[in-house]
N, C-alpha and C positions, 0 to 999 in steps of 0.2 A: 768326095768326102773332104772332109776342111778337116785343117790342122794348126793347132793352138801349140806355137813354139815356145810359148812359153808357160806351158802347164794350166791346169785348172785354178778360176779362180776362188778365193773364198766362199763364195756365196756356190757355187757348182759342187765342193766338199761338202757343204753345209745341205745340197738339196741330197748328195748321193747319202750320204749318213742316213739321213732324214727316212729315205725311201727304202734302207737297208733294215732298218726296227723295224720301220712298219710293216715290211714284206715278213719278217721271222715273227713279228705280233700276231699278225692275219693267221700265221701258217700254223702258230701253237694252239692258238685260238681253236682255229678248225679240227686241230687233233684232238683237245680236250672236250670239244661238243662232240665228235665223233667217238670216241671212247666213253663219254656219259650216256650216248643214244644205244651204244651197242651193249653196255652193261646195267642198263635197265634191268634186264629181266633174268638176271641171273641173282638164283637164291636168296633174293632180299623180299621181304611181305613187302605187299603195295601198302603207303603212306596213306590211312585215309582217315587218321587225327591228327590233328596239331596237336604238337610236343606237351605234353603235361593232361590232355584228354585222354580218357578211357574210352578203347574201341568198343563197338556196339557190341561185340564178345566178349568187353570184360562186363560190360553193363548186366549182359543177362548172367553171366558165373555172380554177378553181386545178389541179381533180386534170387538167384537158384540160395546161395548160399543163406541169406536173411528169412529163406523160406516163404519167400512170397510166391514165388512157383514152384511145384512139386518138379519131378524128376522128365514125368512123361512130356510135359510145357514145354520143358528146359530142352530136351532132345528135339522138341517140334520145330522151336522158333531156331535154334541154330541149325540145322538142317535149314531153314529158309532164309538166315543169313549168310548162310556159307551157298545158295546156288541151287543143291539139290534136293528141294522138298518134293519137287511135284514127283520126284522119283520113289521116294519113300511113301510119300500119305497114300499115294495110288489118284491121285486126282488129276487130270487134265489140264494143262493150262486152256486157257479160252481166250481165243483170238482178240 
């Protein structure tokens, strides 16, 4: 092991510093992608407009309310946007 009697020089403070951010950067880094990855899926609706667009659910509450679809339409199509229609209409999906 070598021994430097006379302390570190400048440029050796300068890489430890250096190495010292970076390492607590990397490490906060990791924790806030890791806390965004694990609270994904807690209580929040999945994002599937951009900010200032109407979901495809408010789209059809517009054409129900303007009375372009009656009530039975309005129950059909959101059942098919929400996942379970083929459990309500009684129809099969097909392969």
């Amino acid at each position: 092991m070598m021994y430097y009697p006379h302390g570190m020089n400048g440029w050796g403070w300068f890489a430890m510093s250096l190495g010292t951010v970076l390492f607590w950067a990397v490490l906060i880094a990791a924790g806030v992608l890791l806390f965004r990855a694990l609270d994904r899926g807690r209580g929040r609706p999945p994002r599937t407009a951009a900010p200032g667009r109407p979901t495809p659910e408010q789209l059809l509450a517009e054409l129900f309310a303007r009375g372009e679809i009656d009530e039975d339409e309005y129950r059909r199509r959101l059942e098919v946007l929400r996942g379970d229609g083929a459990q309500h209409t009684g129809h099969m999906p097909t392969p």
